[in-house]
gemmi code that builds the backbone of each chain (N, CA, C; Angstrom):
import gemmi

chains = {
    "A": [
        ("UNK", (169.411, 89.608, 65.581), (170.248, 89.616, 64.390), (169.423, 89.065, 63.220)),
        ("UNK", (168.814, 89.860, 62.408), (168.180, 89.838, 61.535), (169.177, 89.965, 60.087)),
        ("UNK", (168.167, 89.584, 58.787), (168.768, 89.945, 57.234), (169.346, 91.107, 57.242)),
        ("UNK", (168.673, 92.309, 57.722), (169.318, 93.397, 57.710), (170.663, 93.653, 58.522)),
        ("UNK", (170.974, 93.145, 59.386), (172.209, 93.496, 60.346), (173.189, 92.277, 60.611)),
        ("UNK", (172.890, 91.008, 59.330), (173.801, 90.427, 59.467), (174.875, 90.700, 58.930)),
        ("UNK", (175.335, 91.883, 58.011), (176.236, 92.293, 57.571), (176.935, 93.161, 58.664)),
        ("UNK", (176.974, 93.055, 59.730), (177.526, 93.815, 61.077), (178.534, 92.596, 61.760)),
        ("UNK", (177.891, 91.042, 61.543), (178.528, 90.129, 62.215), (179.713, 89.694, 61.124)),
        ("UNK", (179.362, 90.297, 59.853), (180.151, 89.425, 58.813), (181.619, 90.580, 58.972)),
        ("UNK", (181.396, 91.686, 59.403), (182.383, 92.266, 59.192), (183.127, 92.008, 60.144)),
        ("UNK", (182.466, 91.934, 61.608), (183.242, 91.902, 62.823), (184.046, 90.501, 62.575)),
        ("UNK", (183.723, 89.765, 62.111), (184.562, 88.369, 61.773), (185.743, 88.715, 60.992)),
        ("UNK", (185.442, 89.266, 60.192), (186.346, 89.288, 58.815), (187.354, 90.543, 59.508)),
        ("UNK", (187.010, 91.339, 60.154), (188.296, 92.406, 60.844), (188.839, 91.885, 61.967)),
        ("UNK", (188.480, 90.624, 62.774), (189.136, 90.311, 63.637), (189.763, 89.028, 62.976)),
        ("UNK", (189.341, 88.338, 62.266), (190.455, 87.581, 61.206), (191.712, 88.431, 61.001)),
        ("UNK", (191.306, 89.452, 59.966), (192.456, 90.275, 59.603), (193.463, 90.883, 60.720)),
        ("UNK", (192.909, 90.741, 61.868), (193.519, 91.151, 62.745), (194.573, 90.026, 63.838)),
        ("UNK", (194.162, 88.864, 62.777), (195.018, 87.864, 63.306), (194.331, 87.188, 64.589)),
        ("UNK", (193.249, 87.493, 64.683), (192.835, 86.591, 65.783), (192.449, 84.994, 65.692)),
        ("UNK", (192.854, 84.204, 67.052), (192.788, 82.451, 66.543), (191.990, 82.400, 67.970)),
        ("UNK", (191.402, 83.597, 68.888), (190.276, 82.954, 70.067), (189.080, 83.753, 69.898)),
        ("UNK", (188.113, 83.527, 69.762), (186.839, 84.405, 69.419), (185.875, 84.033, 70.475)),
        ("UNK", (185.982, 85.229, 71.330), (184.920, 84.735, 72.836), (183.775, 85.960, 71.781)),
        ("UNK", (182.350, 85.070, 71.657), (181.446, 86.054, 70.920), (180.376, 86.341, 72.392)),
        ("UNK", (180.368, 87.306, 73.125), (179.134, 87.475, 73.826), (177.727, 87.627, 73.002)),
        ("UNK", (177.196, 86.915, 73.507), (175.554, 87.302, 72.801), (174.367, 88.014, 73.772)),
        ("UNK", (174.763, 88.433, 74.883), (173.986, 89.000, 75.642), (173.064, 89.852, 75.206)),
        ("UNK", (173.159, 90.671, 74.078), (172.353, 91.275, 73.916), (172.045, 91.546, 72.252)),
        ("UNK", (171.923, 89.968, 72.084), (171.204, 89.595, 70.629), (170.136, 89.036, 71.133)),
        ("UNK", (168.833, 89.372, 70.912), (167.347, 89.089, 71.034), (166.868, 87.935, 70.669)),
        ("UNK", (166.946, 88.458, 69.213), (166.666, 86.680, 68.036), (168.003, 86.884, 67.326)),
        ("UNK", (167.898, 85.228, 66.527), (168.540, 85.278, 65.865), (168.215, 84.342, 64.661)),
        ("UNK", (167.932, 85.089, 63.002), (167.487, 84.291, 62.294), (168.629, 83.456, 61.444)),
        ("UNK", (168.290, 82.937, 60.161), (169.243, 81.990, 59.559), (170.445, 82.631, 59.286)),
        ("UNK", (170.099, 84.253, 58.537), (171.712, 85.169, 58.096), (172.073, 84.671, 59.412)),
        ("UNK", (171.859, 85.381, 60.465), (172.999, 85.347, 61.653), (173.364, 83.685, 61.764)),
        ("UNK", (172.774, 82.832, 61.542), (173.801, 81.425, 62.067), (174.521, 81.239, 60.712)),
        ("UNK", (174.036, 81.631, 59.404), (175.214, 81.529, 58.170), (176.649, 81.982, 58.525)),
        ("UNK", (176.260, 83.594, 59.155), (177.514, 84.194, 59.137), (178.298, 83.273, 60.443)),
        ("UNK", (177.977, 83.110, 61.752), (178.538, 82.333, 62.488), (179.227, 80.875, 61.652)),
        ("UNK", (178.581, 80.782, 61.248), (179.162, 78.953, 60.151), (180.242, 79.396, 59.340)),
        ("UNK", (180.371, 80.256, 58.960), (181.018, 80.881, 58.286), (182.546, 81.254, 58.877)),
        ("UNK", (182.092, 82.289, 60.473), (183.482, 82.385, 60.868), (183.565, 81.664, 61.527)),
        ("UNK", (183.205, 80.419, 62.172), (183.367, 78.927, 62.367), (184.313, 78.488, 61.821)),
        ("UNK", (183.956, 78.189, 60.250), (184.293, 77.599, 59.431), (186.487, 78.125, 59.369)),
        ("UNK", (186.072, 79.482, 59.290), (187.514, 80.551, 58.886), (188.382, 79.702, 60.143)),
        ("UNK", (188.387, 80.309, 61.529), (188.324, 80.002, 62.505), (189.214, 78.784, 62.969)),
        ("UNK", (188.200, 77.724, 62.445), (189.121, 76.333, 62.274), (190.074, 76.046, 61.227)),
        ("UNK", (190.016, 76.547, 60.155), (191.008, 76.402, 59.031), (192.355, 76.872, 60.047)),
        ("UNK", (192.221, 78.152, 60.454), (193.799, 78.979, 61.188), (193.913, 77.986, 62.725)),
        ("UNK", (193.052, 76.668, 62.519), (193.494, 76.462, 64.108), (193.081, 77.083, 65.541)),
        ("UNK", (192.196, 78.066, 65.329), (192.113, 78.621, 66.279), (190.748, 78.215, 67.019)),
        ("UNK", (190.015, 79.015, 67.969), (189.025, 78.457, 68.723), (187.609, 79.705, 69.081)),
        ("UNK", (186.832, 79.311, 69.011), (185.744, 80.281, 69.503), (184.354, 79.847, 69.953)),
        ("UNK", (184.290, 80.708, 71.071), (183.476, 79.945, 71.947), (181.876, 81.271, 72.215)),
        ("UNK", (180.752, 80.861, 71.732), (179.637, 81.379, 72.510), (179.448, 81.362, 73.664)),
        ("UNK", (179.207, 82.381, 74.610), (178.133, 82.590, 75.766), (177.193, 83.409, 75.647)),
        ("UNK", (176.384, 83.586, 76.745), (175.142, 84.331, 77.021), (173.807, 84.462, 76.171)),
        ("UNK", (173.934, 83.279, 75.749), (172.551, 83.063, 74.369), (171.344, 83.239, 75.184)),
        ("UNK", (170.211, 84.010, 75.377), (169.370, 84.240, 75.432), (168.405, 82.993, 75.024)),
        ("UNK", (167.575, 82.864, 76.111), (166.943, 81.912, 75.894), (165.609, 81.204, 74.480)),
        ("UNK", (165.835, 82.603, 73.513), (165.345, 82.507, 72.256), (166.278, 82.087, 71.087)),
        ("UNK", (167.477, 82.746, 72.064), (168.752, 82.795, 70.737), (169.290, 80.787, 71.142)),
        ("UNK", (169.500, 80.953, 72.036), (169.696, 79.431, 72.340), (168.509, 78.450, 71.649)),
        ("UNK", (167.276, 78.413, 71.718), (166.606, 78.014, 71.181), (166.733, 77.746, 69.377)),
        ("UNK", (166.855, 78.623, 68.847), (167.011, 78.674, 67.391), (168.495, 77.934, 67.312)),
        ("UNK", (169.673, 77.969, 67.818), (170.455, 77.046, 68.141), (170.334, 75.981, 68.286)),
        ("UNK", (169.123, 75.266, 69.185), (168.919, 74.066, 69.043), (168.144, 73.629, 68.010)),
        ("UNK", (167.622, 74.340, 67.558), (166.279, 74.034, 66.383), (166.846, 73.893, 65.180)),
        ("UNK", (167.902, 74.186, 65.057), (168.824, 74.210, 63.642), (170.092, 73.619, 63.540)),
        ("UNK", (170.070, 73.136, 64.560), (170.954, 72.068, 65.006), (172.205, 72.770, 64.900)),
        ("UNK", (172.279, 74.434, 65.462), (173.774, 74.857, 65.558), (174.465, 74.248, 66.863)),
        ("UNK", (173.920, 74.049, 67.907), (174.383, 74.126, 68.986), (175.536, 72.813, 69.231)),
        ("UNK", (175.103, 71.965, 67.985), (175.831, 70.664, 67.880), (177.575, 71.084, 67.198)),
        ("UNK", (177.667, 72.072, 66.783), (178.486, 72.472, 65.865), (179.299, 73.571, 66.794)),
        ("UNK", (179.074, 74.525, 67.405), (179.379, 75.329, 68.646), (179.895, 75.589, 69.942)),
        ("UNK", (180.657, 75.654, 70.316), (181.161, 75.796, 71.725), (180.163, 76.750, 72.773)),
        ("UNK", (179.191, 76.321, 73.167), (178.542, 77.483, 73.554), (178.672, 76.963, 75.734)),
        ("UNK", (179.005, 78.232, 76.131), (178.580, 78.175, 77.251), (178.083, 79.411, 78.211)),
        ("UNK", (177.380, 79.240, 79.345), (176.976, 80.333, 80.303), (177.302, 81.246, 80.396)),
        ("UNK", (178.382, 81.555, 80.662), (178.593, 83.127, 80.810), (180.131, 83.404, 80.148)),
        ("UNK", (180.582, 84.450, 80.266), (181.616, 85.063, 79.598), (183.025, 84.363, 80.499)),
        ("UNK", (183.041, 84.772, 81.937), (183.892, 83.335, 82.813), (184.357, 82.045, 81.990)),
        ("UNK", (183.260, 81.207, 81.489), (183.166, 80.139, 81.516), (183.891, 79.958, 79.882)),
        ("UNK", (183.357, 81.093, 79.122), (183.837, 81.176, 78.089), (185.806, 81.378, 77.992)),
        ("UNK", (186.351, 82.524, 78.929), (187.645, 82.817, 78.973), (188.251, 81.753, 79.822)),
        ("UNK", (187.657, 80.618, 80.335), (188.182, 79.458, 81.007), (188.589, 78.417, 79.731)),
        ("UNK", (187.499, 78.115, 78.636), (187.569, 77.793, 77.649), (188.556, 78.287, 76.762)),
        ("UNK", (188.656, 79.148, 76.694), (189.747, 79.642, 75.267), (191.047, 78.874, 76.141)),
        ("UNK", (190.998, 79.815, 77.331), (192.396, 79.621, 78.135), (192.756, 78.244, 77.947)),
        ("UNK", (192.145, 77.008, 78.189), (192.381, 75.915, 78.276), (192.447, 75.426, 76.854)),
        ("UNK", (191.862, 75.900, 76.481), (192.198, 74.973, 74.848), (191.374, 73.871, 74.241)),
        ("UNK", (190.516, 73.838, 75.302), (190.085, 72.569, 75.346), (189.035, 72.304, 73.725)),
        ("UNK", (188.802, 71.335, 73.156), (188.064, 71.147, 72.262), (186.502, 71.009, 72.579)),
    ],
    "B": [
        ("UNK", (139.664, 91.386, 68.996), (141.150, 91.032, 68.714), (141.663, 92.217, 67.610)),
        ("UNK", (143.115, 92.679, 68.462), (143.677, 93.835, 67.648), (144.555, 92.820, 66.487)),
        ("UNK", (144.927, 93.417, 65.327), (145.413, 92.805, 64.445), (146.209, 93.942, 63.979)),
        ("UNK", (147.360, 94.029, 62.656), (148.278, 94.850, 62.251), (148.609, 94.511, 60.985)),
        ("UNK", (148.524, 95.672, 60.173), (149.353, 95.296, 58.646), (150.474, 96.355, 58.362)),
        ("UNK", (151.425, 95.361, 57.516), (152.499, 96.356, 57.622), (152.760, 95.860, 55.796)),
        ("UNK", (152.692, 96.931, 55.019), (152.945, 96.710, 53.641), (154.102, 97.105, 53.631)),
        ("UNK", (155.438, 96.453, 53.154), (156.697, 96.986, 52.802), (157.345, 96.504, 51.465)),
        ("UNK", (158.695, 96.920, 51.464), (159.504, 96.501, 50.552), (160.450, 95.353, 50.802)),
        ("UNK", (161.412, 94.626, 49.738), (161.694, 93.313, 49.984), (163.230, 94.077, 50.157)),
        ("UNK", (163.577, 95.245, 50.483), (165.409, 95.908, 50.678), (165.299, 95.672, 51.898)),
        ("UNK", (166.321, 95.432, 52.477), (167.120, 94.828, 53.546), (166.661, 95.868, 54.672)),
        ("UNK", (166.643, 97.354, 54.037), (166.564, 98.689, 54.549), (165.557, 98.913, 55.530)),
        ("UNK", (164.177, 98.079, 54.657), (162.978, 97.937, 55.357), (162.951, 96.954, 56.913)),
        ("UNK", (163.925, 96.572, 56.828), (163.261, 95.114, 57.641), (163.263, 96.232, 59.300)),
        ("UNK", (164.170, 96.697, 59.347), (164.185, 96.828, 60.927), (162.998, 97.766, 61.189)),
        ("UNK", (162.273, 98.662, 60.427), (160.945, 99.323, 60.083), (159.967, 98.193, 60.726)),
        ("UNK", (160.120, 96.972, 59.896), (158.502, 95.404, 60.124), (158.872, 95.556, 61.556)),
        ("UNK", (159.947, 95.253, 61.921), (160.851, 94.709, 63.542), (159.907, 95.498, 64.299)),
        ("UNK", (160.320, 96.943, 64.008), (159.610, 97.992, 64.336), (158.385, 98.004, 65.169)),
        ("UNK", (157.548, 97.456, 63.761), (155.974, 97.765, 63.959), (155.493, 96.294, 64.165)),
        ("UNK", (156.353, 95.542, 64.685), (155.861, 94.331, 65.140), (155.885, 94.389, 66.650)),
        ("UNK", (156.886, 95.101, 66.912), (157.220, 95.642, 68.462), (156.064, 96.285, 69.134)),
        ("UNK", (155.956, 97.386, 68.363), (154.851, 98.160, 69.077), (153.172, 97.131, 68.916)),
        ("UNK", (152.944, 96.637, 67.890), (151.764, 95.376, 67.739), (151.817, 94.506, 69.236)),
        ("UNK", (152.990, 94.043, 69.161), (152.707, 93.272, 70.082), (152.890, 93.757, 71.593)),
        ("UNK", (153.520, 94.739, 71.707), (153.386, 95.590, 73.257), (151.972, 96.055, 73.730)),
        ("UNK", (150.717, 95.476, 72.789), (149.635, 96.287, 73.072), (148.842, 94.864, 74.076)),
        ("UNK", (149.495, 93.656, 73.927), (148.971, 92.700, 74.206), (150.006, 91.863, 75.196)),
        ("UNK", (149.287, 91.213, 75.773), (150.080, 90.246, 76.967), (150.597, 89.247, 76.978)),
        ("UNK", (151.641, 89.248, 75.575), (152.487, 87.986, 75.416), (153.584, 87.879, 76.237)),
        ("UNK", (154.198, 86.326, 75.915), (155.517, 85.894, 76.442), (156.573, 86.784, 75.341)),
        ("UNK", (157.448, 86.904, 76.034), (158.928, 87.685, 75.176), (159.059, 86.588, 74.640)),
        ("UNK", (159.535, 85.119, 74.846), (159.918, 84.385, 73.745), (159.140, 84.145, 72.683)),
        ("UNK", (157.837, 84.588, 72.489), (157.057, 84.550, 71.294), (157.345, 85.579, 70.188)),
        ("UNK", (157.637, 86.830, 70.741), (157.804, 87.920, 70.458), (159.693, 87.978, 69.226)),
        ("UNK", (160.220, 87.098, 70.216), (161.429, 87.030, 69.470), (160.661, 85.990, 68.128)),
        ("UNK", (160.203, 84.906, 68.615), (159.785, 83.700, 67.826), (159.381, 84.165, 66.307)),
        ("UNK", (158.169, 85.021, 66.378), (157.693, 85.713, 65.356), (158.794, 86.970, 65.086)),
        ("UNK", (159.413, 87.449, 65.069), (160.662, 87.929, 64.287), (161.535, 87.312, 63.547)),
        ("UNK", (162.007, 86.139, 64.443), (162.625, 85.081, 63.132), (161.675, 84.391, 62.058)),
        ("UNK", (160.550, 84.185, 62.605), (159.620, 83.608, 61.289), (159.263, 84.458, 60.536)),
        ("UNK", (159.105, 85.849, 60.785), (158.635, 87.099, 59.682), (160.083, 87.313, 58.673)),
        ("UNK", (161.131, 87.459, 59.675), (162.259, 87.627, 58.732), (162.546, 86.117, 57.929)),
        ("UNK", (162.741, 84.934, 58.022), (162.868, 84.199, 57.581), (161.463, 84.071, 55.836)),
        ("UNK", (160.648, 84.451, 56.119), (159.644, 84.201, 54.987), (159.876, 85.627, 54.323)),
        ("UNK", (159.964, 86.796, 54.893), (160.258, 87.944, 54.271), (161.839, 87.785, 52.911)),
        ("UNK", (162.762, 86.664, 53.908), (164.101, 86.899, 53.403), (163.546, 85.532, 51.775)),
        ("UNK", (162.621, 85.009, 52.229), (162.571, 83.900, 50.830), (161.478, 84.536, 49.718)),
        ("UNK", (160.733, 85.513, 49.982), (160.100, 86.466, 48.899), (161.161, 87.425, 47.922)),
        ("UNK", (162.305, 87.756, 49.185), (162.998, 88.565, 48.191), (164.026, 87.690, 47.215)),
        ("UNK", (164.240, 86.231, 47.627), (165.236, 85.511, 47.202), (164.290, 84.600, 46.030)),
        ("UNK", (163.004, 84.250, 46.182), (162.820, 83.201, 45.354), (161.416, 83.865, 44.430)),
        ("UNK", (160.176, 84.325, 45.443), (159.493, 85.153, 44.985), (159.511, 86.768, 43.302)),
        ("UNK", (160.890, 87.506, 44.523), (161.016, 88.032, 42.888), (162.653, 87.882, 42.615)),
        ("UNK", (163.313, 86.937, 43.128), (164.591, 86.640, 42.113), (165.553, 87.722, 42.432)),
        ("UNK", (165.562, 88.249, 44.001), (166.779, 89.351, 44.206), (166.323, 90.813, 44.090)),
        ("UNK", (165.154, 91.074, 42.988), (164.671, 92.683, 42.520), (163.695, 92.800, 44.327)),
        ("UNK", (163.548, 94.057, 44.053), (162.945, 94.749, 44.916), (161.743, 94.293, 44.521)),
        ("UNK", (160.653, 93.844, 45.667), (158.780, 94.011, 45.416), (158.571, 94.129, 46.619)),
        ("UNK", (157.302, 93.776, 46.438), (156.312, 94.416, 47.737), (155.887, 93.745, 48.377)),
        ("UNK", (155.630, 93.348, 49.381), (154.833, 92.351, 50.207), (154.125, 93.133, 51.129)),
        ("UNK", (153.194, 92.111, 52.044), (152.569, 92.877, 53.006), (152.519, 92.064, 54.084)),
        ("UNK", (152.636, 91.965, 55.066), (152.417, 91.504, 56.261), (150.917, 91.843, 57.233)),
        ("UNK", (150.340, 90.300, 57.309), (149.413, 90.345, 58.376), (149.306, 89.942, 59.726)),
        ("UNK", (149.071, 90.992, 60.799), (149.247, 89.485, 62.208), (147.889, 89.665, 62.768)),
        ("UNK", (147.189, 88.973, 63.213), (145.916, 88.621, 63.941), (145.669, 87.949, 64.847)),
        ("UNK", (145.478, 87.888, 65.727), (145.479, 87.649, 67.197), (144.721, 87.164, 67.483)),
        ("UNK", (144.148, 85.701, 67.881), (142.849, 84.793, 68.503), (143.215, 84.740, 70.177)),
        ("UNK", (142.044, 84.010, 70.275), (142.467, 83.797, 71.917), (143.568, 83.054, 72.002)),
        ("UNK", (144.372, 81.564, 71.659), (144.899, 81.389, 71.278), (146.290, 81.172, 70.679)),
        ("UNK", (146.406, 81.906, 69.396), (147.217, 81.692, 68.373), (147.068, 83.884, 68.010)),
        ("UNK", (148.451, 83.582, 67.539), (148.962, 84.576, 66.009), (148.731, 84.253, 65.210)),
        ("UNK", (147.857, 84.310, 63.741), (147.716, 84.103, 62.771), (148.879, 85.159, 61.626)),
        ("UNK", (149.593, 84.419, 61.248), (150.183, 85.374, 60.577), (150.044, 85.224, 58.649)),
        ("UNK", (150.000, 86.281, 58.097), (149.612, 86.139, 56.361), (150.709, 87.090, 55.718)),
        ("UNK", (151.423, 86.125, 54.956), (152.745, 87.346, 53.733), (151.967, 87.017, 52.806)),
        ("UNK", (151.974, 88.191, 52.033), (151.201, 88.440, 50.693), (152.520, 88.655, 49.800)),
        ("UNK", (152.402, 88.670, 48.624), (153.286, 89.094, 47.713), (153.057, 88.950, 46.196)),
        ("UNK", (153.641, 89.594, 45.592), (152.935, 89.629, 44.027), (153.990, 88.902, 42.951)),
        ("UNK", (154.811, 88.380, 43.553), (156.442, 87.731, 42.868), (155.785, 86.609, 41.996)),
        ("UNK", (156.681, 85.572, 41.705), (156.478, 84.311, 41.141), (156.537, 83.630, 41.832)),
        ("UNK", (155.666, 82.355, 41.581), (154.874, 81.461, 42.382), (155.696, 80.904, 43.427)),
        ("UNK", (155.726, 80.610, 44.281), (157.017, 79.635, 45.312), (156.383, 79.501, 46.289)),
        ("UNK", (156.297, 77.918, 46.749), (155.900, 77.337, 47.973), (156.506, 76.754, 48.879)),
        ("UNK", (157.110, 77.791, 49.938), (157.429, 77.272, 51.364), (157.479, 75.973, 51.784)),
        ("UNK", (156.257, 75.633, 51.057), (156.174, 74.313, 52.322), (156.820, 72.640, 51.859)),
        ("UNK", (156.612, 73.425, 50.047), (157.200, 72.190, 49.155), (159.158, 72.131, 49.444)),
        ("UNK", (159.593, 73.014, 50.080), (161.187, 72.988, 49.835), (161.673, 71.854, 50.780)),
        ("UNK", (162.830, 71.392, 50.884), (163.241, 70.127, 51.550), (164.324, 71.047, 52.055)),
        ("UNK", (164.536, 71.282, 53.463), (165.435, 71.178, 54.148), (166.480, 70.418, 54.406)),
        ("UNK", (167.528, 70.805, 54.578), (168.325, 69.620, 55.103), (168.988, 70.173, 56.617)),
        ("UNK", (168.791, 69.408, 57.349), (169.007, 69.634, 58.697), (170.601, 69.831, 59.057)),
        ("UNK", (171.012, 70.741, 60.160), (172.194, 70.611, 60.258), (173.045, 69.419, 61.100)),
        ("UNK", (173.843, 69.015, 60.968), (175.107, 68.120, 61.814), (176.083, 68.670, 61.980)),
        ("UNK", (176.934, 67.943, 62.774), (178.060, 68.637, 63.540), (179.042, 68.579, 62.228)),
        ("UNK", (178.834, 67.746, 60.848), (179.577, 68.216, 59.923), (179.308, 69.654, 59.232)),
        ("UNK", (180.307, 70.515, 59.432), (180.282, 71.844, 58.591), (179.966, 71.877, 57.278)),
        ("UNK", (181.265, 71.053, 56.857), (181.308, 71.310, 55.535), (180.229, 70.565, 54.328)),
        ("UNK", (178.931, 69.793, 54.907), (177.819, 69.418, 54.666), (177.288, 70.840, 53.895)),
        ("UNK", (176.659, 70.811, 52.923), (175.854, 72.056, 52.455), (174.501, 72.683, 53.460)),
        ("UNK", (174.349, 73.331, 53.663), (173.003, 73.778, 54.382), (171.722, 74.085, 53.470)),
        ("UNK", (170.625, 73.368, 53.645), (169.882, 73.677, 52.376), (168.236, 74.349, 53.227)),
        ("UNK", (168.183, 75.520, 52.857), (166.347, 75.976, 53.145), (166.653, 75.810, 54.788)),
        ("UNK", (167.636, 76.598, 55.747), (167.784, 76.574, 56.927), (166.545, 77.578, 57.310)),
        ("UNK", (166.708, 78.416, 56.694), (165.375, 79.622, 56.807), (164.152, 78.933, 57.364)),
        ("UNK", (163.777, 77.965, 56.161), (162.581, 77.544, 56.461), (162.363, 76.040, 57.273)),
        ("UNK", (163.493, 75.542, 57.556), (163.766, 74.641, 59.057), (162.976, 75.233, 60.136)),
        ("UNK", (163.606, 76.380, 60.245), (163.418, 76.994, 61.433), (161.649, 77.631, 61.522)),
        ("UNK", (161.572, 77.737, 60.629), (159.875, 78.403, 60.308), (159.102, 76.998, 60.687)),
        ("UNK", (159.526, 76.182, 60.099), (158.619, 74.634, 60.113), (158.746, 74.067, 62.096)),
        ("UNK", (159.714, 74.664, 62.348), (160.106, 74.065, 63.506), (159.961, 75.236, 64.857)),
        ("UNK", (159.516, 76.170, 64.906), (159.292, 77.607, 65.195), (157.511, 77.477, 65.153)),
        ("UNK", (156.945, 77.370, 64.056), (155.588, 77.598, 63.976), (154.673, 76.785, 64.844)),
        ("UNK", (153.736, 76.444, 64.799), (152.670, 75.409, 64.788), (152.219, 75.353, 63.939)),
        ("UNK", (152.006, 75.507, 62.327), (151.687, 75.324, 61.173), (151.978, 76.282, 60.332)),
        ("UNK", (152.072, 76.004, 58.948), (152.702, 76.937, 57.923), (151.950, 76.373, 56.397)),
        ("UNK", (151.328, 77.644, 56.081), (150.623, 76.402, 54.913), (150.939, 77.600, 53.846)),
        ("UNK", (150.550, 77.362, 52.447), (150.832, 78.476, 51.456), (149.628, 78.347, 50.364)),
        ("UNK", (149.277, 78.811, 49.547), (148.396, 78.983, 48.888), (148.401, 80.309, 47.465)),
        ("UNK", (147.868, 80.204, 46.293), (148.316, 81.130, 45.293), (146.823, 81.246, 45.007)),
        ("UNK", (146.653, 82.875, 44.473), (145.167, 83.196, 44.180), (145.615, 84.465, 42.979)),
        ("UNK", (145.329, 84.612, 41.870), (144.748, 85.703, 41.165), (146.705, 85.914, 41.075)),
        ("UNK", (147.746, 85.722, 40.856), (149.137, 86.052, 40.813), (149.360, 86.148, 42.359)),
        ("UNK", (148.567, 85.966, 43.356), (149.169, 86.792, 44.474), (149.722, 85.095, 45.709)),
        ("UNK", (150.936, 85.342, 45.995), (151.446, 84.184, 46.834), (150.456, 84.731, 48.420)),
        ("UNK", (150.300, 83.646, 49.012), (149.680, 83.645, 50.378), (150.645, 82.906, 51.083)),
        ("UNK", (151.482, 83.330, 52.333), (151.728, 82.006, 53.163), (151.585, 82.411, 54.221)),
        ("UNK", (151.117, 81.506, 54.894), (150.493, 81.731, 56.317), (150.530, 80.785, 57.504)),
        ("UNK", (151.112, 81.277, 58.545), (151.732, 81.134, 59.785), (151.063, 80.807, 61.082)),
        ("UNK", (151.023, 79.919, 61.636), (150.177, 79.964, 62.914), (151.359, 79.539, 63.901)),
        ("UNK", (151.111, 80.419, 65.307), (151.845, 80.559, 66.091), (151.047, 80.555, 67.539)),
        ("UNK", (151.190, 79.092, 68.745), (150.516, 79.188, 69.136), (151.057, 80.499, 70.487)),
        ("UNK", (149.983, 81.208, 71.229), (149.891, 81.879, 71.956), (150.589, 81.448, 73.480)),
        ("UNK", (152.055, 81.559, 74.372), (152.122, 80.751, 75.538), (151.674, 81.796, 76.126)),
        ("UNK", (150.983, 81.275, 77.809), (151.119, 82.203, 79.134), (152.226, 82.746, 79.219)),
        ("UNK", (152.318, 83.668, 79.508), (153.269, 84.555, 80.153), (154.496, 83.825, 80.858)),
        ("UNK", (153.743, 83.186, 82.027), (154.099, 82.383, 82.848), (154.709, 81.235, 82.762)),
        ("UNK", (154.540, 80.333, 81.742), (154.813, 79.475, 81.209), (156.165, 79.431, 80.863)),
        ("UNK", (156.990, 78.141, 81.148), (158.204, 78.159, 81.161), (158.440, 78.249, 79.685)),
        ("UNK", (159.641, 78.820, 79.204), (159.837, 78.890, 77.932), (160.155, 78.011, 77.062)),
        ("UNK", (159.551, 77.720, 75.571), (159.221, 76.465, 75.024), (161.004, 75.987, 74.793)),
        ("UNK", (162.220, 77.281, 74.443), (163.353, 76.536, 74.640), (164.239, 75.812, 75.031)),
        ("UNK", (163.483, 76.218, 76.915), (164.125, 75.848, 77.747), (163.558, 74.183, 78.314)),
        ("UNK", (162.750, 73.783, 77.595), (162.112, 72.423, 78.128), (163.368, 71.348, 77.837)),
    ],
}
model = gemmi.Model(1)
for chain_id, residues in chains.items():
    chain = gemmi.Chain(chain_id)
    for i, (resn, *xyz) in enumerate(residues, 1):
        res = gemmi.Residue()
        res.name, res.seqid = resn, gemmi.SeqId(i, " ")
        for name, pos in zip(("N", "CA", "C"), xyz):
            atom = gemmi.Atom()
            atom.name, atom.element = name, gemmi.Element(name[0])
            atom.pos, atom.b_iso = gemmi.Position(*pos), 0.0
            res.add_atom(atom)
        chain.add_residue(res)
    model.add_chain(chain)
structure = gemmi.Structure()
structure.add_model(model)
structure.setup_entities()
């Protein structure tokens, strides 16, 4: 998720907002890298996200994409876990 | 040592083109995949601050160099914009507070991504340049430590 195709994540946020959503399981399985656009736009529907109360949780970060996560200190800010399971255990529960 | 230049434009349009021809550059040689991602976020990250600070949003030109030691990636952005140095900007790191401003995250990640990043101006033309060291293959991945 590069400058060029972060306008792909900004929309998918902003139509599943509009669509009333308050649980956002984001798979990342098959995001490669990921530079600063892509963690803006994540901060961003983060940001939306918690205003409505609702919850969203990362899995499957790739061990580059996880990396830049830690390096930018998103991962502190993020719900991120292992796999997609672990993720729909999370929403389900509520848990913070 | 094979090396690669890729002269482009600073439109958004171009980038997955560099992605491109960074792909095939580096498929010719026996790197780790996490390097491979590594130098994509650092090309896009310095690419995305030429078009933002370099020429002020307009379209210009840059060029991209990568060069290959035993080693290291040497990497060189050229550009013909107004003067701006990478290395002088102050980051501000993120915390678990959001609503904190995020300042020069781009180049967090470049400073913290690289093994050195230095910049330099000659004749109008910006230089900044990237060193990236080379892992084994084999070698567990530097994220996962």
């Amino acid at each position: 998720m590069d400058s060029s195709s972060v306008g792909v994540m900004d929309d998918a946020f902003r139509q599943a907002f509009s669509d009333g959503a308050l649980s956002l399981l984001v798979d990342m399985s098959r995001v490669e890298y990921i530079s600063s656009g892509g963690l803006r736009s994540f901060l961003l529907g983060f940001k939306e996200i918690k205003k409505k109360e609702g919850k969203m949780v990362l899995c499957a970060l790739s061990p580059s994409v996880s990396k830049v996560f830690k390096l930018s200190g998103f991962n502190t800010i993020f719900d991120i876990v292992p796999g997609r399971e672990d993720a729909l255990v999370k929403l389900r529960l509520g848990s913070p | 040592m094979p090396s690669c230049e890729i002269r482009c434009t600073t439109l958004p349009s171009s980038i997955p083109e560099v992605h491109d021809r960074i792909d095939r550059y580096l498929a010719t040689m026996d790197v780790d995949e996490g390097l491979s991602s590594d130098l994509h976020v650092v090309i896009d990250e310095l690419a995305s601050n030429i078009e933002k600070y370099a020429y002020d949003g307009r379209p210009g030109i840059y060029t991209v160099r990568i060069r290959r030691t035993e080693l290291c990636l040497e990497i060189e952005l050229e550009d013909e914009g107004k003067e701006f140095d990478p290395t002088g900007v102050e980051e501000t790191p993120v915390t678990g507070d959001v609503d904190r401003p995020i300042g020069h995250l781009g180049i967090l990640l470049v400073k913290r991504i690289a093994n050195g990043l230095s910049y330099s101006r000659h004749d109008g033309i910006n230089v900044t340049a990237v060193v990236m060291r080379i892992p084994y293959k084999n070698n567990i991945h530097e994220g996962d430590r």
